[in-house]
Each structure stands twice: as C-alpha cells, then as structure tokens.
N, C-alpha and C positions, 0 to 999 in steps of 0.2 A: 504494500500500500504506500501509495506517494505522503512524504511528510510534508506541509508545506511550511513558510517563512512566516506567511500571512493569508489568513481564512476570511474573508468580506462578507457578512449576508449581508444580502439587500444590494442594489443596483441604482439605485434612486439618487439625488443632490445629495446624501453624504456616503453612500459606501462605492457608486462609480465615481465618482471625482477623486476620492482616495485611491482607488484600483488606477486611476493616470497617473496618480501623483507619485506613487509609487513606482509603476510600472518600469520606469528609466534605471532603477537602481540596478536591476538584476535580480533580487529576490526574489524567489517563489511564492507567488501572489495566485491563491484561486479566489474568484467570484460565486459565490450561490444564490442564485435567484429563485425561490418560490415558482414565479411565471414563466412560462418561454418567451420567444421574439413576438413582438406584436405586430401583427401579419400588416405588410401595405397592401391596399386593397380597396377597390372603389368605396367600400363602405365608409372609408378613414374618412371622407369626404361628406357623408350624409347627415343631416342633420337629425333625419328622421332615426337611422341607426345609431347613433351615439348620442341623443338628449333622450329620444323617445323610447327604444328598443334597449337603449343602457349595453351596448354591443359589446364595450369592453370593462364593462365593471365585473369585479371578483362576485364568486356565487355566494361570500360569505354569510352565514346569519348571525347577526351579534343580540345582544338584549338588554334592555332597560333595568336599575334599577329593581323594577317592581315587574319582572319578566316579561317584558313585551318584546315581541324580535322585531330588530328590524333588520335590513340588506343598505347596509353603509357603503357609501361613493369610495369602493377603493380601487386600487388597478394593480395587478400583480402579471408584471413586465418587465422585459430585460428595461431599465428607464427610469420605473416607477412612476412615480404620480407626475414626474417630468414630463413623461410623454403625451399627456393629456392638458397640461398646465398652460397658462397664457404666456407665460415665459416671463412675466414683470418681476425684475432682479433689481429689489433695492434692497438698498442698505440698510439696518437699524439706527434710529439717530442715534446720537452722541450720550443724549440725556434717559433713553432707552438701559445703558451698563449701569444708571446708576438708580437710586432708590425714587421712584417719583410718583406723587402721590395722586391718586384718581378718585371718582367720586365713592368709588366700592371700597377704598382703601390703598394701602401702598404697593408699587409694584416691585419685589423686590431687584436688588443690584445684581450685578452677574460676578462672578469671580476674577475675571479678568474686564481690562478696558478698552472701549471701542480702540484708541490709540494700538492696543497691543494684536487686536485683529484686523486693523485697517491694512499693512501689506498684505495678507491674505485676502480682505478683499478686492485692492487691487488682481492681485494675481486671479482671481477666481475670475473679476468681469472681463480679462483679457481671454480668459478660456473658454468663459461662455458667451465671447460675442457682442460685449452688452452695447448697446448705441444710444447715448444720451449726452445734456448738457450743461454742464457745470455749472454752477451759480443761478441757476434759475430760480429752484427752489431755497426759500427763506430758511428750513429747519435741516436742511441737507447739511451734515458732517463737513469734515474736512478732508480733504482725498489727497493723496501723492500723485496722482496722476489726473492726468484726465482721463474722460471714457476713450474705447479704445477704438469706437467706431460712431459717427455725428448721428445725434437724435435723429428718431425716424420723423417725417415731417406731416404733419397735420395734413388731413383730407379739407375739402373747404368748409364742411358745418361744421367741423371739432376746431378747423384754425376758426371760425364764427364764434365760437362758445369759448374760444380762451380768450379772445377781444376784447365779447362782453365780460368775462370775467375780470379781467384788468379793468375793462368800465369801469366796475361795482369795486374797486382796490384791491383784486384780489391779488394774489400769486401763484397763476397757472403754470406748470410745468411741462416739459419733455417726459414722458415715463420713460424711466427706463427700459428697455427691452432687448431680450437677448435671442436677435433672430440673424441668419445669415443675409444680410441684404446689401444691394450694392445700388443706391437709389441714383448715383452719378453713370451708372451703365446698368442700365436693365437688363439687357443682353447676357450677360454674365453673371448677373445674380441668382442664386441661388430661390432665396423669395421672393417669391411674385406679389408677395402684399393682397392676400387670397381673405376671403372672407369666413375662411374654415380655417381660424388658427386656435382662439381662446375655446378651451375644452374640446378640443379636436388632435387626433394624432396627424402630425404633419405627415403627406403621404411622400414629397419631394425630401422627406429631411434636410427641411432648412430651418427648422424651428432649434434654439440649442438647450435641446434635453438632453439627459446624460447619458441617454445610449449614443447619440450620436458624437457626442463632445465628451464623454466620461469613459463608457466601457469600451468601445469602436477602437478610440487611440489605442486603449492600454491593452489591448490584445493584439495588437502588431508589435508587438514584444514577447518572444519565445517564451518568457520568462512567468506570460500571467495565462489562466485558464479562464475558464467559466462553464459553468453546470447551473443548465436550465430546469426549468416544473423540477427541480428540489427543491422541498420546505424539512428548513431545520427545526427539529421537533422537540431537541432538550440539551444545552450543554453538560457533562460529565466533565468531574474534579479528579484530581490526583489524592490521595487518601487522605493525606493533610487539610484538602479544602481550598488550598492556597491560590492553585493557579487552573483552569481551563487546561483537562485532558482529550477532551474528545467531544466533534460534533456529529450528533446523530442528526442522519437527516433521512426521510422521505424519499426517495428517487427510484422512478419506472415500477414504484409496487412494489421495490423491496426495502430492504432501512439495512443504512450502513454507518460507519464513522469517520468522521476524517480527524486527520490531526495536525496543528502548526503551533511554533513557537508562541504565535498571536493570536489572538482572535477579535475580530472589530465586528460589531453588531448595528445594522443600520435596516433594520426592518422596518420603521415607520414608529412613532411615538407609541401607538397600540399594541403592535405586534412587536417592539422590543420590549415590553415591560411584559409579554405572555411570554416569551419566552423565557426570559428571568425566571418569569414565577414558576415555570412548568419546569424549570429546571432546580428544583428543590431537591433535599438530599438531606442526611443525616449531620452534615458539616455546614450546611445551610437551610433548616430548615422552613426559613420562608422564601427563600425564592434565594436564587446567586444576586450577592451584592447588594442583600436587603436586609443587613444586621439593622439599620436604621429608622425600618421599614417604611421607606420611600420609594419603593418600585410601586412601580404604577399611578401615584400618588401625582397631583398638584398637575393632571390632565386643564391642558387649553386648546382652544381654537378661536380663530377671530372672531369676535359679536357683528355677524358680516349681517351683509342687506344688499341683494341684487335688486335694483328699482330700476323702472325706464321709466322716461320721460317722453311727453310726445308733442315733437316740435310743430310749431305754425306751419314753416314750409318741412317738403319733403326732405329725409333725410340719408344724401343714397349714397356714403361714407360705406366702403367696402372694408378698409382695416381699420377699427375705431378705437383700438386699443395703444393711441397717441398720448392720453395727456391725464394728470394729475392734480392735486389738489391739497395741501396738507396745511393750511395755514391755521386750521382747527387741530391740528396736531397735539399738540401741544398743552392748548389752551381755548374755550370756547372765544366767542364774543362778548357774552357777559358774565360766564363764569371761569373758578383758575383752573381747573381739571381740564384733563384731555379730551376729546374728543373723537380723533381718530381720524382717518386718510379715503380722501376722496378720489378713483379712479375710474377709465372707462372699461368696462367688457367689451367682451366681440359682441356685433353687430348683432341686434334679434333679426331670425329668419323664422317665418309664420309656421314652420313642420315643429318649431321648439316650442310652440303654444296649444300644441294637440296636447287633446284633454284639458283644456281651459274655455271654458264657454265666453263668446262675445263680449255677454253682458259682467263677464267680471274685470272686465276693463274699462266698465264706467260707460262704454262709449256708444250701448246695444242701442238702434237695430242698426246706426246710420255708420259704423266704422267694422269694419270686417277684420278677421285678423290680419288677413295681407296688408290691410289699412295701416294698422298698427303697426306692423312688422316696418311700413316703410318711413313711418314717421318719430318711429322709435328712437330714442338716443337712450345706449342704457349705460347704469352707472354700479358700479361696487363699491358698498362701503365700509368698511372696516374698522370697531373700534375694538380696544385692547380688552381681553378679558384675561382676568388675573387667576393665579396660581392659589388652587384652593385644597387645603390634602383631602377632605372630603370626595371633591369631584379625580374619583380614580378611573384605572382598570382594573378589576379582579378575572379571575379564571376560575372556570372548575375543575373536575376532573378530565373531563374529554376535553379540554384546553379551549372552550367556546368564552368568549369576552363578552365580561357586561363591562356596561360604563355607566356608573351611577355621577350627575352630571347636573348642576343649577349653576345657572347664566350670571355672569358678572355684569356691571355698568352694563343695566339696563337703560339709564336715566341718562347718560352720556351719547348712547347710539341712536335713543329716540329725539336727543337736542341734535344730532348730527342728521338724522332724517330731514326733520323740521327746516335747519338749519339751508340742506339743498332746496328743498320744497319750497322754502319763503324767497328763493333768490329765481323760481322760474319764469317769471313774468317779463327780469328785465334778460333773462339767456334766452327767447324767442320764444320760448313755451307756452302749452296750456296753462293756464295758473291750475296752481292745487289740483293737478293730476300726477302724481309720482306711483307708478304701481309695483307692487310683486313681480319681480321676475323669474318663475317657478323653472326654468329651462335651468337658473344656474345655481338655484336651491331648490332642490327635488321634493325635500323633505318640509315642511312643516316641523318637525322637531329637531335643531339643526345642529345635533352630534351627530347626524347622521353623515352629513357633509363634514367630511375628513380631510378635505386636501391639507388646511394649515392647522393639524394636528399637531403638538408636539407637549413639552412637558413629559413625566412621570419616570423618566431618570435624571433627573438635574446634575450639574455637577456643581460641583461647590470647595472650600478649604475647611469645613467642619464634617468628619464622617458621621456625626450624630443627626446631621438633617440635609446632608447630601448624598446620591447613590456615586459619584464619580469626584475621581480630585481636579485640580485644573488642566489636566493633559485629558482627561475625560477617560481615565483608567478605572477601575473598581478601585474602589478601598480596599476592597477583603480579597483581591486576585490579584496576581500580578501579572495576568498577559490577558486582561480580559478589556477590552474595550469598547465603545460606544460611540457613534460620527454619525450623527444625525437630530431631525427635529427634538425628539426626546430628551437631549440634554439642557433645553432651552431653560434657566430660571423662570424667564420671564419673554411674553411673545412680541411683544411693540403691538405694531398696528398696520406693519406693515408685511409685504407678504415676504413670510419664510425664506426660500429657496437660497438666497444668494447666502442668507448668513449659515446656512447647515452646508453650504457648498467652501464656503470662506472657513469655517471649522475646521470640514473636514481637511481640507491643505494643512491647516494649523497642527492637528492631529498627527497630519502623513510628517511632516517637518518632526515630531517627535519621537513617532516610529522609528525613522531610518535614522536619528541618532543614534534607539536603544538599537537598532538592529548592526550599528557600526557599517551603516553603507560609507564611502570614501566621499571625502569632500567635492572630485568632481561629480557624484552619482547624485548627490544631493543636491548639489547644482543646475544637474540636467534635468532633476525632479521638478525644480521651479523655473526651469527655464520655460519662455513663450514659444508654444507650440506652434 
C-alpha cells in the first residue's frame, strides 16, 4: 500500500488550493474527493436542470433539531461548492480579525491578523484570477498588490445603478470576481460573459473554481494523485491517541485505509466536524480533536436574502454579477452595528421561477414571469451571523447530520433589506417592490442553503475553547489538520471562498516547512503560476 507525504479530503477552496500549493514540492500528495468529475454537458447550461431539477446537488438527507429532514444545497465534486459558486473573491475587512461588536452581540477576533494573511491573499487572487479595483470601495483592506486582472466592466443598467448610487453618496464598487476573461480581446478569452455563470457549473471552464485552478494544476505533477466517489468515513489513531494512523475511506463498494505523514481535512464546515465526531475512539472519546468539545460547535452561515428588484425600463444585463455595495458594512445609517454587504447575483431567467405563481410577485395578472424575469435586477445580501456553540452539528450512529441552528442579527439584515428597498425609487425602480428570490434560496428554512457554511472547528491559541492552534493543526494530534471554511472564528459578511483559499496557502506554507521541502520547492510552491 502506497504511504503518502500528505492525505487532502475534500477538493473545494481549501483542500485543492493546498493540493497546488503543494504540489511543486515533490511530496506525495493524494486528493480524496467524496464526488467524481462533474460531467460538462449541455445540462451545465440549463436553468431548468440546475435551479429547478437540483441536477447536481448531493442526495444527502440531513435533519432539524426536532427531526425534520431536509436535502441541503451541497455538491460533492472534484471543485466543490466552487464549481457551482459565482466566483465573488473578496477579502474579509481588516476590522473582520478583530472583536466587533453587532446588534446580537460581539463577533469574536481571529487568532491571527488580517496583516498576517494578506500575502496569502495576494497570492490566492493571482491564482484565482480575480479582476477588480483598488480603492473603490471605502471599507476594502489594504492590499500589496493590486488585483491581478482590471474589474470586469458594468453592462449599461448595472453601470445605470452604480450612477444613481453615487447620486444618493453612495460607494458602489467593482466586485471582485474570479473569472478567466480577457475583455480587451474577446477573441481569446476564455469567458464569454455568458448569463449561466452564478450557480451554474461553467461548461467552457473559464469560471476559476478549484478544479480548474486548484486540482487541474496540481496533478501535472507526478508527484500528486487523486481518488474520486471516495468518502472518508473515520480517521484511526496510533494507540497513544497522539497522531492520525489511518484513513478509512468508502471506494467502489469496498473500504480501505490509506496512510501519510499528514493528514488535512477540508470537507466543508458540516462534513468536517462529522467526521471528527465519527471518528471517536477510546483515546478520544468524543470525537478526534474535541477534548474541548468544540467540534461541531459555533456553526454559521450568512443571514443572506436573495431579493430582485424590478426596474422601470427593461433590464437585458447578461452578466450582472459586476458591482457591490458595502458602505453598510460596517455600520448602518443610523445605527453603530453592522449591517452587512450588498451585491449582485446572476441575472433571473423565468425556468428559475417555476413553481412560483405570478401573483407572488405582486404583479398578477398584468406581469408574466418572463415579464419579471426581464425587468429583474436581482440582488444578495449578506449580513454576518455570529458564532453560537448552541447552533452545532451533531451525528448519530449511521453518521447522518442534524444541525440544530437559530439565526443571529435578525434586526441588522431586516434594517439592511429596508435599507435597499427605501433607496429604489431614486435606482429606476418600482418603489417598494423588493421580492424573494427562491431560485437562489430554495429553502425557506435557510440552513438549508450551505454554500457559506463554515465554523465548528475554529482555530484559536487557547485548546480549552478552540479545536485547532494557529497553523490550524489539532491540539490533541500532531499530523492532523484542517484548511477550510470550518476553521472560521468568525464569518464577516462577506462571501467565504477567497479567505478559506488564502488559509489554505497559509497552511500549505506550514506544511512544507514541517515536511522540510528545500527552500527553492517552497518557492516554487508560491510562485505565480
């Protein structure tokens, strides 16, 4: 049986970004992904198959609390939830690492400081691409570089609606975004600025999810593998306890074990705290790395709100996922707590409002959904929900997940609703029409929608109330690791991806000290690909 250097589960923004970051050293590096390849295939492109038909969501059943099941938005793919994602790669602000206080209560500080991740996330936006522009936004960090490719440029009703927004004082931005496009030669680009990108697997791979910018690279190196439709099903100690002997895993129907020096666990904030726990044992017996018992614990996701809005004139913006909003960031307009981050989604297409009658858009009998669909501008909004040990993941026996789950800063995202609403009269709008957009929250109960899941391994410098130290290693192991959403103290408000992709470099940078790669392998690890 092959021994490897380093074991990666999970393929998603923190364990393929590690599997590149690595992959230059030379080490033996395998990948285990749960999913296979996520097939391209006309479907990738339907709206009907992938909002409505749920074409590539996992068959999972999870449950409530109070045993209700439900089938949770996940995706298990060589990618992860990357390949589904809209690709918006921003940064956490500055005042995000440190403790700040919200209407729910405080959020807490991170163990390490934005300062000390910002080369890592330099290095991460030049890997994934990201096109945007410095200085725009008021609450944006401070950066070493600039982006590494110029904002994608506004269609003419989204450049319309940043206008009026500087009208009204505001400070509309470039979002970030990490796609391959080349808008000075079309010709040559890679994206075509397609209107199937947000919640859509790109079928061109020009969208940069981490199959195509994370595992892709690092498997052009002899050195790294990957083993698909395996799910690892329990880590195994050495009799001490001490360190990560062996990963059982799932594969073709039979179960086997692999073994490496390391092990990094990057399954998704849910499914790395099940595993934990299913990995219990006489030397741990609540779960590996949870003398503390904070695995699972102090679960978040954004207190999100997909709303559209429906403009006067027609709105026929094919990529509308240009521009942001954060000047509520921070702080309302009349109150000092946060509020949270205003951006755009992809474009509504009328197949993603099947199963939604006319008249629940206010607008029955005289607006049709195609109506709506064309007049739509729709919008995500984001505010932070804090870190509560109550709101966990537990497991059973057969390893099924409940999430027992009550919402933070409620009273912050409905002043952030209001707050868009009250401003649509002078952005071209209907007044006081802002609706539900059920295409990009399925659920009515919205732990259901998992994308910016993370929490319930925290790392931290006290092992009494944290599962990971600051390299994001176990306390109680010593080759056991973590590189992904889960390690978050705390979420911002902004979307994930960039800073669990900016970790995981951070992490890989550790690794290949303990694993004694050579100062040029380390080099070559961070060099721009």
């Amino acid at each position: 049986m092959t021994h490897y250097d380093v074991i990666i589960l999970g393929t998603g923004a923190g364990g393929g970004t590690l599997a590149r970051h690595l992959a230059p050293s030379g080490k033996r590096v395998l990948m285990v992904e749960r999913g296979g390849w996520l097939p391209r295939e006309p479907q990738n492109i339907s709206a009907d198959e992938v909002f409505v038909r749920n074409r590539y969501v996992s068959p999972d059943t999870w449950r409530y609390e109070n045993g209700q099941e439900f089938a949770p938005q996940i995706h298990y793919c060589v990618g992860g939830a990357t390949k589904l994602y809209g690709a918006a790669l921003y940064r956490l602000r500055t005042e995000d690492f440190g403790e700040l206080r919200h209407h729910d209560g405080v959020s807490p500080a991170w163990p390490i400081t934005y300062d000390e991740l910002e080369p890592y996330y330099t290095l991460a936006e030049q890997l994934y691409c990201v096109h945007g522009a410095r200085g725009e936004d008021p609450t944006e960090p401070p950066a070493s570089a600039p982006y590494p490719f110029p904002a994608v440029s506004h269609e003419p009703r989204i450049q319309k609606l940043s206008d009026d927004l500087e009208a009204l004082g505001h400070h509309p931005f470039h979002a970030p975004c990490g796609v391959m496009l080349n808008e000075r030669d079309m010709a040559y680009s890679a994206c075509m600025r397609c209107s199937n990108c947000d919640g859509f697997p790109c079928i061109v791979h020009a969208k940069s999810d981490a199959e195509v910018l994370g595992v892709r690279p690092a498997l052009e190196h002899d050195n790294v593998e990957l083993m698909v439709d395996a799910e690892a099903v329990r880590l195994t100690t050495d009799p001490a306890g001490a360190s990560v002997a062996g990963v059982v895993i799932n594969h073709g129907g039979t179960q086997e074990t692999l073994t490496a020096d390391f092990v990094v666990v990057a399954c998704g904030a849910a499914n790395s705290a099940r595993l934990l726990l299913m990995s219990a044992n006489d030397r741990h017996p609540n779960g590996l790395a949870n003398g503390s018992d904070q695995v699972g614990r102090n679960y978040m996701f954004h207190n999100s709100q997909a709303v559209l809005a429906l403009s006067l004139e027609e709105n026929p913006t094919v990529f509308q996922k240009t521009l942001g909003l954060n000047d509520f960031y921070l702080k309302g307009p009349d109150v000092d707590y946060p509020l949270g981050n205003i951006q755009m989604v992809g474009k509504s297409q009328a197949p993603m409002f099947r199963g939604e009658k006319p008249a629940e858009t206010r607008f029955a009998p005289t607006w049709s959904l195609e109506e709506v669909a064309r007049h739509a501008v729709d919008f995500w909004l984001s505010t932070e929900d804090l870190p509560r040990p109550d709101n966990r993941v537990t497991v059973d026996e057969k390893g099924t997940i409940t999430i027992a789950y009550q919402a933070t800063n409620n009273e912050p995202k409905d002043r952030l609703f209001e707050q868009l609403k009250s401003m649509l009269g002078d952005l071209g709008m209907h007044h006081h029409h802002l609706l539900p957009h059920h295409a990009y929250l399925k659920n009515e109960i919205p732990v259901a929608g998992c994308a910016h899941q993370a929490g319930t391994c925290r790392f931290g410098r006290d092992p009494a109330t944290s599962v990971l130290d600051v390299n994001c290693k176990a306390h109680e192991l010593d080759n056991l690791y973590v590189a992904d959403t889960s390690v978050f103290p705390s979420i911002g408000a902004v979307n994930p991806a960039l800073t669990a992709m900016a970790n995981a470099l951070r992490v890989g940078d550790h690794l290949l000290e303990r694993m004694g790669a050579s100062s040029s392998a380390r080099a070559s690890a961070g060099a721009l690909l």
